[in-house]
N, C-alpha and C positions, 0 to 999 in steps of 0.2 A: 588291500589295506589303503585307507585314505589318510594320509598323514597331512594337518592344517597347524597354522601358526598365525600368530599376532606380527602385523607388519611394524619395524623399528619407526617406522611416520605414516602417518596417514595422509596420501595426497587426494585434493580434490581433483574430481573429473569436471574440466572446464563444460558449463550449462545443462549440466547434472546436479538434481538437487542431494547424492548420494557421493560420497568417494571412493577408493578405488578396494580400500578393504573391507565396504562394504558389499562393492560387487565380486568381490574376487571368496568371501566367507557366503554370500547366496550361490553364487557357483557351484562353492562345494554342498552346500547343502542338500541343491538340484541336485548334484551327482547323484550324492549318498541314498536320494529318496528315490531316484531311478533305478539304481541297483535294487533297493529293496524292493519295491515296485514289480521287479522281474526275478527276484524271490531268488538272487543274485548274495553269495557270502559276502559279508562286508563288515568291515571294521573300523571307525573313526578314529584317530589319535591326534589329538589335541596337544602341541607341544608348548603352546601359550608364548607366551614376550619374548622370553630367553629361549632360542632353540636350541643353545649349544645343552645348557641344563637338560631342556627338554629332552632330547635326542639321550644323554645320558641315564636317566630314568627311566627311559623305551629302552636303551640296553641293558639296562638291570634288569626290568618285569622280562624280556626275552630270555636272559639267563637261568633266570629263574623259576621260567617256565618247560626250557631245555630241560634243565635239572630233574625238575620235576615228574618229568614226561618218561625221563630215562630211569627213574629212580620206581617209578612205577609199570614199566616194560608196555606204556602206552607210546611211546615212541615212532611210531610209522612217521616217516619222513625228516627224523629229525637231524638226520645227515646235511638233509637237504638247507634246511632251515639254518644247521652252524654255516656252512660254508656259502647262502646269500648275507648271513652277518657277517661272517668277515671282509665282505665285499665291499660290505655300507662304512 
């Protein structure tokens, strides 16, 4: 799971004509297209400007997909899955 966010300022990289959330957002993007690349699971989550929101909305969709998963007896691993959320 690659979890990305919006920096609160954007600084310049002194005699870079890019700044720092510009390189720090291609970063991730190399990441993401190297995993894929290597046919590697992976998941982007984008938590935008506000992470405290963000991060709150990624615990709703997890909950909701806990739920989900138990409600439908697809659940394999889903033990696993509450108890790294209560971690975060």
């Amino acid at each position: 799971i690659q979890i990305t966010g919006e920096d609160a300022e954007d600084l310049a990289i002194p005699g870079e004509p890019y700044t720092f959330s510009v390189l720090k957002q291609a970063q991730a993007v190399g990441d993401l297209e190297s995993l894929q690349s290597k046919k590697r699971r992976v998941v982007r989550v984008h938590l935008g400007g506000d992470v405290r929101s963000g991060l709150d909305r990624l615990s709703k969709l997890v909950d909701a997909a806990l739920e989900q998963t138990q409600m439908t007896g697809t659940g394999r691993g889903v033990k696993k899955a509450e108890s790294l959320k209560s971690k975060v």
